[in-house]
VEXPA-252249 format. One record per residue (C-alpha): residue in one letter; residue number from 1; chain; y, z, x. Coordinates in steps of 0.25 Angstrom, whole numbers, plus 5000, padded with zeros to 4 digits. Each point is the difference from the previous one (the first is absolute). Layout:
N
<site residuo="A" num="NUM" cadena="A" y="Y" z="Z" x="X"/>
...
end
This chain:
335
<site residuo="X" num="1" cadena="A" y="5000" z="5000" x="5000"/>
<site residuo="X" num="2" cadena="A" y="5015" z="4996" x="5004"/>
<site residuo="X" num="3" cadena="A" y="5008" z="5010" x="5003"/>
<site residuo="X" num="4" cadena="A" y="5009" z="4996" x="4990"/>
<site residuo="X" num="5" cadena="A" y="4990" z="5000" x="4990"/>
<site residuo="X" num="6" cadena="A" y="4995" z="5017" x="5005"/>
<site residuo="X" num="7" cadena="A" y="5014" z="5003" x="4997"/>
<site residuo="X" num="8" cadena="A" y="5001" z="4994" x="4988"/>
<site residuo="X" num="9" cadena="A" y="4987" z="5006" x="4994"/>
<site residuo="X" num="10" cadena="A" y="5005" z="5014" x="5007"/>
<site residuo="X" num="11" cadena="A" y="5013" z="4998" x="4992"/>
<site residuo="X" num="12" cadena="A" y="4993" z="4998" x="4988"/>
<site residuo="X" num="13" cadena="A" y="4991" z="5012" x="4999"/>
<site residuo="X" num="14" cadena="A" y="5013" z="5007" x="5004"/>
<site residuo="X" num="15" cadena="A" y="5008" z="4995" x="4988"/>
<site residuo="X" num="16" cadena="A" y="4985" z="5004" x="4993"/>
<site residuo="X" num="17" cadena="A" y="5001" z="5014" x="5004"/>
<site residuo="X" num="18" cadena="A" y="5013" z="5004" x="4997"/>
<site residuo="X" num="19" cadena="A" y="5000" z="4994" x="4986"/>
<site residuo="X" num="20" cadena="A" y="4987" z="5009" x="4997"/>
<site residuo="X" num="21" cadena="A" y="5008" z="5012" x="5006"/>
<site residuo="X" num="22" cadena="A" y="5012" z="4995" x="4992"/>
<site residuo="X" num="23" cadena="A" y="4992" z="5001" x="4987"/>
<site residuo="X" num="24" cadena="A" y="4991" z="5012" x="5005"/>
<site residuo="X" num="25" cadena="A" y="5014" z="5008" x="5000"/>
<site residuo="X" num="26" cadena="A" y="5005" z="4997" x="4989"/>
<site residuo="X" num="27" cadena="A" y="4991" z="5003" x="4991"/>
<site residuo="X" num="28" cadena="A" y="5002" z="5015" x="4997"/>
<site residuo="X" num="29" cadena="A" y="5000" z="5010" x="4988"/>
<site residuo="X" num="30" cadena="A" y="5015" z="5001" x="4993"/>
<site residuo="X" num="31" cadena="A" y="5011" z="5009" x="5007"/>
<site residuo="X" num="32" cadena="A" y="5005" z="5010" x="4987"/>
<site residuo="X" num="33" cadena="A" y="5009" z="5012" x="5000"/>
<site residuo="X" num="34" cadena="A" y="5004" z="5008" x="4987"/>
<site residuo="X" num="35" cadena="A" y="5014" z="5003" x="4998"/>
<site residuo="X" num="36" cadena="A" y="5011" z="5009" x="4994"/>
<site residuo="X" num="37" cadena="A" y="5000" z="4997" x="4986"/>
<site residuo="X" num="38" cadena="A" y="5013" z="4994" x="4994"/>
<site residuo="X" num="39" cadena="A" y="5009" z="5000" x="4985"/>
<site residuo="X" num="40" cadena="A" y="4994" z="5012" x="4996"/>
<site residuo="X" num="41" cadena="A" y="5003" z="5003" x="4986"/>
<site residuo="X" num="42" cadena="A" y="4992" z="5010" x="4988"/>
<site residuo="X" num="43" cadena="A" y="4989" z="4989" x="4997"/>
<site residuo="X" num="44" cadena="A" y="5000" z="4990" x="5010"/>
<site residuo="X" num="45" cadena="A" y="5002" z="4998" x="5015"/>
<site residuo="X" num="46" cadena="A" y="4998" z="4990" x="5012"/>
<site residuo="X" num="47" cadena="A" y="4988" z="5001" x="5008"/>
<site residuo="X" num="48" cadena="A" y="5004" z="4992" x="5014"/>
<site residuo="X" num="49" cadena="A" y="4991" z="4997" x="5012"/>
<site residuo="X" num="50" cadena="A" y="4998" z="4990" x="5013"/>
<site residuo="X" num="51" cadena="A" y="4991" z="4990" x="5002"/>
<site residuo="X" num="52" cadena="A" y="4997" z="4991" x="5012"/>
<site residuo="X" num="53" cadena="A" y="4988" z="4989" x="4996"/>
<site residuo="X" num="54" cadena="A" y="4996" z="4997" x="5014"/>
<site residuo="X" num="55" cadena="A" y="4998" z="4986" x="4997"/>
<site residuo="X" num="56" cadena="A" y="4990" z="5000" x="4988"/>
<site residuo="X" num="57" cadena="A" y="5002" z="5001" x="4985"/>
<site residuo="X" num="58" cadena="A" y="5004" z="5014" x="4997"/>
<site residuo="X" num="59" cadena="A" y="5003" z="5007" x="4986"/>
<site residuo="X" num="60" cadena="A" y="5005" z="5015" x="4997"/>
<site residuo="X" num="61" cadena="A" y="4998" z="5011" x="4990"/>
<site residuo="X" num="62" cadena="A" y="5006" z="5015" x="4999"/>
<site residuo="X" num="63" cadena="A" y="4990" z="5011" x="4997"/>
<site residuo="X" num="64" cadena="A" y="5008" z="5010" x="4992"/>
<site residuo="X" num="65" cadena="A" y="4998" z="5014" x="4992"/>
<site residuo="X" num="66" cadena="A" y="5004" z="5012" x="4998"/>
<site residuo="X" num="67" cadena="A" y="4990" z="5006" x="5012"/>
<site residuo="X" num="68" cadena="A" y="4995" z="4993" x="5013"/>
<site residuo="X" num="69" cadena="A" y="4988" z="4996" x="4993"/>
<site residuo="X" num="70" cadena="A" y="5009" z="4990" x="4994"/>
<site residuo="X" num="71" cadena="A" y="4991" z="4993" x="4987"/>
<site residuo="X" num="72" cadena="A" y="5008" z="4988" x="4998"/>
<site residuo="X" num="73" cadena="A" y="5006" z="4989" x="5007"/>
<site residuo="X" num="74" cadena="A" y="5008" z="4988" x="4996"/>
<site residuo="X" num="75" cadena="A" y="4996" z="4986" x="4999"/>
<site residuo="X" num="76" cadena="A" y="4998" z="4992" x="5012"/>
<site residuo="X" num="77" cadena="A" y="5013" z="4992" x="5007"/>
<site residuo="X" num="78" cadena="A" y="4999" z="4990" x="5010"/>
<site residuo="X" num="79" cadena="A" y="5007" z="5004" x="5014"/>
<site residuo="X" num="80" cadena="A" y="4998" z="4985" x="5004"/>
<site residuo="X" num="81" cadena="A" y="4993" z="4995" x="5015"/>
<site residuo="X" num="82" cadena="A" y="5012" z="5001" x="5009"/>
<site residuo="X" num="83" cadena="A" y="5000" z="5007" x="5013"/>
<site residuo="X" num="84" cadena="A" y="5009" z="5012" x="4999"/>
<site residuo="X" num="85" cadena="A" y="5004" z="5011" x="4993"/>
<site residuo="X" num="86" cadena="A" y="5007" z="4997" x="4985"/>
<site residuo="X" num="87" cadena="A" y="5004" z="5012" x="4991"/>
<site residuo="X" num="88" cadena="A" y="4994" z="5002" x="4985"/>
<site residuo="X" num="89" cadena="A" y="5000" z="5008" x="4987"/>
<site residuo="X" num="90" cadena="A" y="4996" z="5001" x="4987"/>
<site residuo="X" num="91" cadena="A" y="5010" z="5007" x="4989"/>
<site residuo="X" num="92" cadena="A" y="4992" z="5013" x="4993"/>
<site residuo="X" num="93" cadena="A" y="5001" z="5001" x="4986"/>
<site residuo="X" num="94" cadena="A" y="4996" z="5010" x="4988"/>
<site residuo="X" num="95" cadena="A" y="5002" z="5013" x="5009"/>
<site residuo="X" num="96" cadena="A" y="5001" z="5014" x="4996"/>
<site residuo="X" num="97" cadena="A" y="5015" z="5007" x="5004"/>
<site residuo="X" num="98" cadena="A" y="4998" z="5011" x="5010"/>
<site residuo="X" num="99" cadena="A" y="4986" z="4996" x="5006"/>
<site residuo="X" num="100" cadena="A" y="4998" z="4999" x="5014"/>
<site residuo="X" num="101" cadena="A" y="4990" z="4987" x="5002"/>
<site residuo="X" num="102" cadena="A" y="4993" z="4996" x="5013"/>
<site residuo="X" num="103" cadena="A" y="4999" z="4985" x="5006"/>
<site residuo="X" num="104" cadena="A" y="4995" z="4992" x="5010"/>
<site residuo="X" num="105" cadena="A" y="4998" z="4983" x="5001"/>
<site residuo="X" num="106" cadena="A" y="4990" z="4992" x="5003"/>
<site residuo="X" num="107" cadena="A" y="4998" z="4987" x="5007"/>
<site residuo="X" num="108" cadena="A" y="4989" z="4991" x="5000"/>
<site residuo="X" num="109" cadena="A" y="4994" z="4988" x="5006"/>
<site residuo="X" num="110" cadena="A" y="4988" z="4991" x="5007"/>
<site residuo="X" num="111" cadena="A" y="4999" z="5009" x="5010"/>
<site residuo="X" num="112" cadena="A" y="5001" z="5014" x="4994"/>
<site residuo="X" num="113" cadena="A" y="5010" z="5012" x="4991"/>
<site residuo="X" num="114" cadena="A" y="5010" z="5007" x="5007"/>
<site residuo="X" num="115" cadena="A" y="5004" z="5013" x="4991"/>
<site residuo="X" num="116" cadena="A" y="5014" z="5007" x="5003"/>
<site residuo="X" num="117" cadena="A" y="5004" z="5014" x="5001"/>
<site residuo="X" num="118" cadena="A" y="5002" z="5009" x="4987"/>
<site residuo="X" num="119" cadena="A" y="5013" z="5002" x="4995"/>
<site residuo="X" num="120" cadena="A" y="5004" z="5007" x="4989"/>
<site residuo="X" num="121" cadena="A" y="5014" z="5000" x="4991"/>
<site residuo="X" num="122" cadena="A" y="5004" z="5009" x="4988"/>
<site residuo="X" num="123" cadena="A" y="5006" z="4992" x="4987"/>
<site residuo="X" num="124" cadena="A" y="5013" z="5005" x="4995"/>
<site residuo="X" num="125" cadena="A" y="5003" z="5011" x="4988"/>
<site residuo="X" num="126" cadena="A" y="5008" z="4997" x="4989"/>
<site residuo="X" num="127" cadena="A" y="5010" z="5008" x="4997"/>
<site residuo="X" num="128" cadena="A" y="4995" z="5016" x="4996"/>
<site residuo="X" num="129" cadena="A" y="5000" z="5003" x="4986"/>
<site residuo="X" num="130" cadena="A" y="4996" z="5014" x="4995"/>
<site residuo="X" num="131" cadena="A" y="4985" z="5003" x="5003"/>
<site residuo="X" num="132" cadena="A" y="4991" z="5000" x="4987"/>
<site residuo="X" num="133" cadena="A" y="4988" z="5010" x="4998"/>
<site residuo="X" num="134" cadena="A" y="4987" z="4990" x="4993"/>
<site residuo="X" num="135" cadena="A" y="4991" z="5012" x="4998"/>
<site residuo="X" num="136" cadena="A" y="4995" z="5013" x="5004"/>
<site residuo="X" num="137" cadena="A" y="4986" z="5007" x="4998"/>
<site residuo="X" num="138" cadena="A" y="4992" z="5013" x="5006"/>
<site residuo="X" num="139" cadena="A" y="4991" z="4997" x="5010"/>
<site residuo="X" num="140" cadena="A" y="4987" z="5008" x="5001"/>
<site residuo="X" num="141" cadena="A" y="5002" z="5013" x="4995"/>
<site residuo="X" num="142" cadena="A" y="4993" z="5012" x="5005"/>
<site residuo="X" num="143" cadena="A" y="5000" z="5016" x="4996"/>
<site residuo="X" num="144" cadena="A" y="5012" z="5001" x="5009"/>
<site residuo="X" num="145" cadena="A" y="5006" z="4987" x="5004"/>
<site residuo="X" num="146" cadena="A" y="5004" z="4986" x="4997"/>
<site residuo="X" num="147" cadena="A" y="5004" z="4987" x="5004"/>
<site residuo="X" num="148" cadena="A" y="5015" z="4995" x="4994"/>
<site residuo="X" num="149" cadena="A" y="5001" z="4984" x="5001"/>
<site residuo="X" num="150" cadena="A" y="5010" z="4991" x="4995"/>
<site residuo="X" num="151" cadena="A" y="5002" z="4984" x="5001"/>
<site residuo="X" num="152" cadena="A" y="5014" z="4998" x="5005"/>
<site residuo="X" num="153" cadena="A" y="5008" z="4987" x="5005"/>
<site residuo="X" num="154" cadena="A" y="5010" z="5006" x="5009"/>
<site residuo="X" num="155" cadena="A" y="5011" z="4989" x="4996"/>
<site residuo="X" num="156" cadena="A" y="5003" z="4994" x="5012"/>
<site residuo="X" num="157" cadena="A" y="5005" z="5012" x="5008"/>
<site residuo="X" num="158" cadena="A" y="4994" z="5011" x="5006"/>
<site residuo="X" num="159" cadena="A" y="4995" z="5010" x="4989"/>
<site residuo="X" num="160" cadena="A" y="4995" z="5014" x="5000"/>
<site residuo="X" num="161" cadena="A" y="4993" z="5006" x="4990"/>
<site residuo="X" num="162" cadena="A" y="4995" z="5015" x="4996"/>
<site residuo="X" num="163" cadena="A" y="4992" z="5006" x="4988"/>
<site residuo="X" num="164" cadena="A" y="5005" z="5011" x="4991"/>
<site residuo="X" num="165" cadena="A" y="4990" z="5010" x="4993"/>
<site residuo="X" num="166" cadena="A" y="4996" z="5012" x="4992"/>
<site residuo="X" num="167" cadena="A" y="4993" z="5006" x="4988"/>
<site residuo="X" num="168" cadena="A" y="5011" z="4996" x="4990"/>
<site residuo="X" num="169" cadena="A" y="5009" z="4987" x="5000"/>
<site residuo="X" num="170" cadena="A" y="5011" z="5007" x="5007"/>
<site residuo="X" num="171" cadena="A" y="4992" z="4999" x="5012"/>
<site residuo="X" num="172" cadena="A" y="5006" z="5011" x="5010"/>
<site residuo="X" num="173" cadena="A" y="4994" z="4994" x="5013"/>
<site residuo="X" num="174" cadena="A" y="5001" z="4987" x="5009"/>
<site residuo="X" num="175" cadena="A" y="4992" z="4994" x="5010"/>
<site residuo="X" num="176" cadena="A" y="5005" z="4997" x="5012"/>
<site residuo="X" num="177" cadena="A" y="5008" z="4986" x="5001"/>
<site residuo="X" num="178" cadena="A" y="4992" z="4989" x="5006"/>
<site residuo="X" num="179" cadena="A" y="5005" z="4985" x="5005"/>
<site residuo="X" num="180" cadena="A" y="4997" z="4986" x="4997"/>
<site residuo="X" num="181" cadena="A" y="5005" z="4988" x="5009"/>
<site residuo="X" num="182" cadena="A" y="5009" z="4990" x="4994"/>
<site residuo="X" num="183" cadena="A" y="4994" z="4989" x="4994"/>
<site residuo="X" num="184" cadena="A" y="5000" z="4996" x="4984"/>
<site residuo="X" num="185" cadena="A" y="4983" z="5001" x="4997"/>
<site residuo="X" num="186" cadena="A" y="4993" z="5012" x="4993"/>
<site residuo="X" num="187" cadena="A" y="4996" z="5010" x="5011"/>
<site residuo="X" num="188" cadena="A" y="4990" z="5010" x="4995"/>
<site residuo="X" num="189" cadena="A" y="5005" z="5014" x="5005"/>
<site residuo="X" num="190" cadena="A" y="4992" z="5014" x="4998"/>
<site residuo="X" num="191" cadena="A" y="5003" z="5014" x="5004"/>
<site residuo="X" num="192" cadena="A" y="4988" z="5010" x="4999"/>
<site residuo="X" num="193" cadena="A" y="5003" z="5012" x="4993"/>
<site residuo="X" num="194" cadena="A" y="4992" z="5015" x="5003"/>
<site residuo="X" num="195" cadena="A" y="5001" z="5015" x="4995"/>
<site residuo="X" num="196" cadena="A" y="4999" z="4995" x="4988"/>
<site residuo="X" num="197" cadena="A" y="4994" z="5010" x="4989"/>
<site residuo="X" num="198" cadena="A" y="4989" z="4997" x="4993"/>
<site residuo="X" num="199" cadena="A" y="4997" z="4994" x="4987"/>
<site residuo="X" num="200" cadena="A" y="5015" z="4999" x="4998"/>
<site residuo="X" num="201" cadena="A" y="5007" z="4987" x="4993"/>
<site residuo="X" num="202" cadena="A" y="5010" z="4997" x="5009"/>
<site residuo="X" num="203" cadena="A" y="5012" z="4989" x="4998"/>
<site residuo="X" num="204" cadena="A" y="5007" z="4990" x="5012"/>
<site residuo="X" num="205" cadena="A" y="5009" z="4989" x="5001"/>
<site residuo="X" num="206" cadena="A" y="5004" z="4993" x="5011"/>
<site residuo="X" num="207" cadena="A" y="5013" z="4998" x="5004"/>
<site residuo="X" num="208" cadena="A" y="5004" z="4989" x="5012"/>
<site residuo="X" num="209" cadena="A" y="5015" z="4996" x="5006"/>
<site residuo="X" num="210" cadena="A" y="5005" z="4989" x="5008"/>
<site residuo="X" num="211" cadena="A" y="5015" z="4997" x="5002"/>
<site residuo="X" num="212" cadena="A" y="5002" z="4992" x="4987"/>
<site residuo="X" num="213" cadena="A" y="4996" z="5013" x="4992"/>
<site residuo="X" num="214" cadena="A" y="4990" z="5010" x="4996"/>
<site residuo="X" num="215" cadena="A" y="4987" z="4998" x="4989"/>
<site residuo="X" num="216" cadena="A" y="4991" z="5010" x="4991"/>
<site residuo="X" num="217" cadena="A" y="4986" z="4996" x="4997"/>
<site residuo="X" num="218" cadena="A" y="4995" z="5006" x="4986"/>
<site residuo="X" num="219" cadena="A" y="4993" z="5012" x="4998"/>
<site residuo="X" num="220" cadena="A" y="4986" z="5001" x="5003"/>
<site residuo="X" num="221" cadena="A" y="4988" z="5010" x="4998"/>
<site residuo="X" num="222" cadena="A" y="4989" z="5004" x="5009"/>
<site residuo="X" num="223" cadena="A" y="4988" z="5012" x="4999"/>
<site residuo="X" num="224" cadena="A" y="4996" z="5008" x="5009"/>
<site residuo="X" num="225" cadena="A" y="4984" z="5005" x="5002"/>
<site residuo="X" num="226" cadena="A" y="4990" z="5004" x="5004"/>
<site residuo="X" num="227" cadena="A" y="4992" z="4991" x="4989"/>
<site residuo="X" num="228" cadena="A" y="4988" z="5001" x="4993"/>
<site residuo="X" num="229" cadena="A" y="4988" z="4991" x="5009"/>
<site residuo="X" num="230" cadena="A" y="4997" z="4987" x="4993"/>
<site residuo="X" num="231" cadena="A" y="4989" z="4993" x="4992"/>
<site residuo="X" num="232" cadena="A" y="4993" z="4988" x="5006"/>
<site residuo="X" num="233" cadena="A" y="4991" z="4995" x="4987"/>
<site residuo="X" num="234" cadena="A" y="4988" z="4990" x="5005"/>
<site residuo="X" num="235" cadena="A" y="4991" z="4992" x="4993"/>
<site residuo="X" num="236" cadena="A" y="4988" z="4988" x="5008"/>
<site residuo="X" num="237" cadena="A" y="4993" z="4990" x="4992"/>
<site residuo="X" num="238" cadena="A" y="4992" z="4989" x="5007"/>
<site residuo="X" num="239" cadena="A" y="5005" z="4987" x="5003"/>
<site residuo="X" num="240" cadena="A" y="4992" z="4990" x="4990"/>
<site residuo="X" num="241" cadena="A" y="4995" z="4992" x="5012"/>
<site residuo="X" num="242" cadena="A" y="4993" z="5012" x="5005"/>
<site residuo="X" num="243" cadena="A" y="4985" z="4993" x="5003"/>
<site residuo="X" num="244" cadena="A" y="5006" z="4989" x="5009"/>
<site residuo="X" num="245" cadena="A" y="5012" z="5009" x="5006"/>
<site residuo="X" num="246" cadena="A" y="5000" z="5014" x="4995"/>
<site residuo="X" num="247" cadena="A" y="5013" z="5007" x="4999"/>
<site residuo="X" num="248" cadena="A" y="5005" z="5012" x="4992"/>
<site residuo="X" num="249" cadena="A" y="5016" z="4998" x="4995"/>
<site residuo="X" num="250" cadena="A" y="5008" z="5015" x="4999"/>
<site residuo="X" num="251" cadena="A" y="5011" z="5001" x="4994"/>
<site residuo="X" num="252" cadena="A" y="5009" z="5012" x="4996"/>
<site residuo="X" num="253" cadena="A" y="5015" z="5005" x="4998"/>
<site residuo="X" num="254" cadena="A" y="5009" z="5012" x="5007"/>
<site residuo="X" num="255" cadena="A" y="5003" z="5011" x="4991"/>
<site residuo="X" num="256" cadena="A" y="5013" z="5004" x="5005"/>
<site residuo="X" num="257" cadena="A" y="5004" z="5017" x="4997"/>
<site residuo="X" num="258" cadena="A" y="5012" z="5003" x="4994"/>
<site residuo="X" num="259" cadena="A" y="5013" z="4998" x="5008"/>
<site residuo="X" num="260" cadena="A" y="4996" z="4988" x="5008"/>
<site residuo="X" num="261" cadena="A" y="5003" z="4987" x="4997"/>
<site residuo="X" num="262" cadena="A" y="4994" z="4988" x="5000"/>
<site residuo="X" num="263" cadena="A" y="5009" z="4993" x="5013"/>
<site residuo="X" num="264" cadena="A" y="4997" z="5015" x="5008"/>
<site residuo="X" num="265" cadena="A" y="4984" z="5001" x="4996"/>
<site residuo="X" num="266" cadena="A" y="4995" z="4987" x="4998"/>
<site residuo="X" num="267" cadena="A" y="4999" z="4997" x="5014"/>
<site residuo="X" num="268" cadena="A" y="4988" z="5000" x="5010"/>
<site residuo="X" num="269" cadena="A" y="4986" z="4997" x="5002"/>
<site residuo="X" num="270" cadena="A" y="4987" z="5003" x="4992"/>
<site residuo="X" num="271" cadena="A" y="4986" z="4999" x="5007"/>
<site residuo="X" num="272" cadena="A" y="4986" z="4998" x="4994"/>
<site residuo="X" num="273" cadena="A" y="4986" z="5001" x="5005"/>
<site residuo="X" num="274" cadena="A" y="4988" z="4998" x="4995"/>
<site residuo="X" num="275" cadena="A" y="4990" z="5011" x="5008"/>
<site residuo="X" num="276" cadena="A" y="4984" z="5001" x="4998"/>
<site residuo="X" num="277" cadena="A" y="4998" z="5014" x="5005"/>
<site residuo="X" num="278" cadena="A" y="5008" z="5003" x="5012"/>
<site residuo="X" num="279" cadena="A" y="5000" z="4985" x="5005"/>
<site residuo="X" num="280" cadena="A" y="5013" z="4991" x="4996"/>
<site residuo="X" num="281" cadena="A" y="4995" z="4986" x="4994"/>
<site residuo="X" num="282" cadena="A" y="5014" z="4993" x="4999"/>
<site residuo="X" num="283" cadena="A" y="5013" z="5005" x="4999"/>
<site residuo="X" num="284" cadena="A" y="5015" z="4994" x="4997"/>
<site residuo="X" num="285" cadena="A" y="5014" z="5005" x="4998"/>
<site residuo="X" num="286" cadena="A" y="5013" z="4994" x="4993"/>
<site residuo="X" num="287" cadena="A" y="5014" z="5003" x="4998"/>
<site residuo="X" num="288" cadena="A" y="5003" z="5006" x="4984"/>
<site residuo="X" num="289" cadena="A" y="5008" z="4988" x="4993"/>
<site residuo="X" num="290" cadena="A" y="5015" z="5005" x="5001"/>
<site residuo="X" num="291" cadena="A" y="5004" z="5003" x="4986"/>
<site residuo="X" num="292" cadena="A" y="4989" z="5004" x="4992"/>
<site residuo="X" num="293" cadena="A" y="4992" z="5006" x="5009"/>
<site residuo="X" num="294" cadena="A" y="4986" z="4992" x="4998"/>
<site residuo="X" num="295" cadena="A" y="4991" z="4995" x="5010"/>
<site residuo="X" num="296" cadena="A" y="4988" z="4991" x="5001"/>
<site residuo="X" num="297" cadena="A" y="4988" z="4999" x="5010"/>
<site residuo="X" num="298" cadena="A" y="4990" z="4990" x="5001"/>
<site residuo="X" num="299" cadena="A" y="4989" z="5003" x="5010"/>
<site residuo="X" num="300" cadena="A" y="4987" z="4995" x="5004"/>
<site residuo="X" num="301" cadena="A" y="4989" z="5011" x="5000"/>
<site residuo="X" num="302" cadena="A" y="4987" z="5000" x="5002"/>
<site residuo="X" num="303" cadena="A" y="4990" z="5012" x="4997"/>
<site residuo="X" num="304" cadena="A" y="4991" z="5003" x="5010"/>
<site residuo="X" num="305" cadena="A" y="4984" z="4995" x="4999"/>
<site residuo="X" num="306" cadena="A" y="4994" z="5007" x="4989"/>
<site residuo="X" num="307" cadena="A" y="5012" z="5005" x="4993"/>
<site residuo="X" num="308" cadena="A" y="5007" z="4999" x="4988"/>
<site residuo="X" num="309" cadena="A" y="5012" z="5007" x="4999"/>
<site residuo="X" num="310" cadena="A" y="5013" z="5003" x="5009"/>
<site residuo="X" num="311" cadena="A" y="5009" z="5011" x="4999"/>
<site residuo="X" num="312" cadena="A" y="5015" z="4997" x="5001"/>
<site residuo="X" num="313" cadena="A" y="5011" z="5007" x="5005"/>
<site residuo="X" num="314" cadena="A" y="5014" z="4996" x="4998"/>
<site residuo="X" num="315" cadena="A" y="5013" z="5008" x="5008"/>
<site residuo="X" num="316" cadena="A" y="5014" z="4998" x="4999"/>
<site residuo="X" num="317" cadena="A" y="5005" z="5000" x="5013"/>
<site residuo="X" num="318" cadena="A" y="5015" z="5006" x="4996"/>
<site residuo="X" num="319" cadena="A" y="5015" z="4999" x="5005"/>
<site residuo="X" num="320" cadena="A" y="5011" z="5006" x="5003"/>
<site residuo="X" num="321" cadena="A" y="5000" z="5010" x="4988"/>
<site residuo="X" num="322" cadena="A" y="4986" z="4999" x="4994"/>
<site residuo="X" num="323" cadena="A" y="4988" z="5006" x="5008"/>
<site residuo="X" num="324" cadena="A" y="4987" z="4994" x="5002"/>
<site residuo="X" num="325" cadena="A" y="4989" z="5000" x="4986"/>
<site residuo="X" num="326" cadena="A" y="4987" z="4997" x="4997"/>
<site residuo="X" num="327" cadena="A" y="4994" z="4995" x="4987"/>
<site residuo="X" num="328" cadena="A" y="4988" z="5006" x="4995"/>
<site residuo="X" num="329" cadena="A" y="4988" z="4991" x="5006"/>
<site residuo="X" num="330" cadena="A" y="4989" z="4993" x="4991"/>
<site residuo="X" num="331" cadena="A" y="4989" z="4992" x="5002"/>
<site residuo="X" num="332" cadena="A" y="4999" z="4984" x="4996"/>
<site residuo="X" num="333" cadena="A" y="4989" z="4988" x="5000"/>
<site residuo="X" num="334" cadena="A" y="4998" z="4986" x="5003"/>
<site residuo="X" num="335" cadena="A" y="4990" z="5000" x="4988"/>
end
């Protein structure tokens, strides 16, 4: 070979080399970086970021919510193919005034996702009205003690709140006062109240403040214990597929005692088991059905080679204010 022709050919594989190099380099994951959010306002803001392509197709997303696990994100925009650095957003709408929100962007292409930094941003409050009480309710209560809770939306501005109390409804004592953030959705807010005496009707209110004024909720009642133990009724009849797949199906009601209502009492689990002797053959539990205090428990049980007959035991499990009860146990059969 000429030495022309050497040179040529090296040339060529030169030129060769560096356009793979060239290609090789840039083909690369998007370069994305979240930034400070823009036009706040009570319901909507911008959500901004920067995005370099590297040379290959790129779209963009903003994860957003009100924690950094995010749940939502907005549709898909294209950042374009170019090779440096071009700045995006996307305009938030439908947001909820005085809630902070985190955000980051996302960019995508052929060779891979690149995810920004979390950011967060709080939308503005209107401005503050007087605060508003939506309810309030006893919580729980014991021989000597009580939960007070009231729903209160804080109207814009920072609130406090405090709970007055006695036998009559004059009241004679208040809590201590309590505070709630700015923002204008209903906060659930409870102060525990002890020393109490027992099997006493006692009357409270709630009273909360921010800087456009004062608010009194109405007059509500609560009991104190110690309260008679409750009644849990049972009854088991086999399932009628009980050849192929025998089951039994218990089913029973909570009889609350006088002085507990249904919200307090009706809460918690109830367990059965069907037993042959000392052995347990199955066993289930369920939670009461708030607001009527039923339950219903399908189970599959088997009795042992032999036998006929299982005994079956059914216990409330309690809750805060009602102790544990048995129902009396009795014997039933697949045939």
């Amino acid at each position: 070979m000429s030495t022309k022709r050497r040179l040529t050919a090296a040339a060529c594989a030169a030129f060769a080399l560096a356009a793979v190099t060239a290609t090789t380099a840039s083909a690369a994951s998007p370069t994305a970086s979240t930034q400070a959010a823009a036009s706040v306002g009570q319901t909507a803001v911008t959500l901004r970021g920067a995005v370099d392509p590297n040379g290959s197709a790129t779209t963009y997303a903003f994860q957003w919510g009100s924690n950094p696990s995010y749940g939502q994100q907005t549709p898909n925009r294209s950042a374009g193919s170019g090779t440096s650095g071009r700045e995006v957003s996307f305009r938030l709408r439908g947001l909820t005034p005085g809630t902070t929100y985190h955000y980051r962007i996302v960019a995508t292409n052929a060779d891979g996702t690149t995810v920004g930094s979390d950011r967060s941003v709080r939308t503005d409050l209107p401005p503050a009205t007087a605060p508003t009480i939506l309810s309030t309710a006893p919580f729980s209560p014991y021989a000597n003690s009580v939960t007070l809770t009231a729903l209160v939306n804080p109207g814009g501005a920072a609130a406090t709140y405090r709970f007055q109390f006695g036998t009559t409804n004059t009241y004679g004592a208040e809590t201590f006062a309590a505070s709630i953030p700015a923002g204008v959705q209903p906060v659930a807010v409870r102060i525990p109240l002890n020393g109490l005496q027992e099997r006493t009707t006692y009357h409270f209110r709630a009273v909360v403040s921010n800087r456009r004024g004062t608010v009194v909720g109405p007059d509500v009642t609560f009991t104190t214990g110690p309260f008679a133990p409750a009644m849990i009724g049972a009854r088991t009849r086999p399932g009628k597929q009980r050849r192929s797949h025998p089951y039994f199906v218990t089913t029973g009601v909570l009889r609350l005692p006088a002085g507990v209502g249904v919200a307090d009492g009706c809460t918690g689990i109830v367990g059965v088991r069907f037993t042959n002797g000392s052995r347990t053959v199955a066993s289930r539990r369920v939670r009461l059905d708030p607001g009527h205090c039923s339950y219903s428990l399908r189970v599959r049980a088997v009795p042992p080679a032999g036998k006929s007959k299982l005994r079956v035991r059914v216990r409330f499990y309690g809750n805060s204010i009602l102790s544990p009860q048995d129902a009396r146990s009795y014997l039933v059969s697949l045939k």
